[in-house]
C-alpha positions as CSV (number, residue, x, y, z in Angstrom):
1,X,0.0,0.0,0.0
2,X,2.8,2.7,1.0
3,X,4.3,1.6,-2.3
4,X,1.4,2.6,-4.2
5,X,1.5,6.1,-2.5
6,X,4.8,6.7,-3.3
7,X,5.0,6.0,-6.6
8,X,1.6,8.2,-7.0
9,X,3.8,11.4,-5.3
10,X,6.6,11.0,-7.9
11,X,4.7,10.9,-10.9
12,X,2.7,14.1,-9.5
13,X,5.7,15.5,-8.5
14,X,7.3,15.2,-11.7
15,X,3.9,16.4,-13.5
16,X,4.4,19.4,-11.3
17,X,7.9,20.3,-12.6
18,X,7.3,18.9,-16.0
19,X,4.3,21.7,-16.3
20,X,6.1,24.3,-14.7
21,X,9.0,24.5,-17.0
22,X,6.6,24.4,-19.8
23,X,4.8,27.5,-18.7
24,X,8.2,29.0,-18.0
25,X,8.8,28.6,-21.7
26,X,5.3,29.6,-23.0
27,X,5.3,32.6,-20.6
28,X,8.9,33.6,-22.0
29,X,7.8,33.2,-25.2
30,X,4.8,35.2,-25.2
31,X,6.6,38.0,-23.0
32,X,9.2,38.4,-26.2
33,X,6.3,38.5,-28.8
34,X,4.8,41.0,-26.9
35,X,7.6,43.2,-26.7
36,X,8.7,42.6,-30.6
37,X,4.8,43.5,-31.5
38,X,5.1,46.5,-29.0
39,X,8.7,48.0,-30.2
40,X,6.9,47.4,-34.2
41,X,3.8,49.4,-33.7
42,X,6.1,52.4,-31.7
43,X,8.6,52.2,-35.0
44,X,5.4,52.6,-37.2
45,X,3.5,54.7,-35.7
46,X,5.5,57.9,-37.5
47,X,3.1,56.8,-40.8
48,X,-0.4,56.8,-39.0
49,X,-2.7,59.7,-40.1
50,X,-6.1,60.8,-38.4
């Protein structure tokens, strides 16, 4: 029985870090195409007319 309860905290536990880097990278990732979309629409913005 303890066996059984081990082996179900590993596999959580490395579900747990598995996930977490993976939303490190998506987060990173979406931080940097935010700021490439952000620094393209200040460089453009010289040609906008109202």
């Amino acid at each position: 029985m303890n066996e059984k309860a081990y082996k179900t905290m590993g596999l959580s536990g490395a579900a747990n870090i598995t996930i977490g880097i993976i939303m490190i990278v998506v987060g990173t990732a979406a931080g940097i195409v935010a700021i490439v979309c952000g620094a393209r629409l200040l460089k453009n913005k010289e040609g906008l007319m109202f």
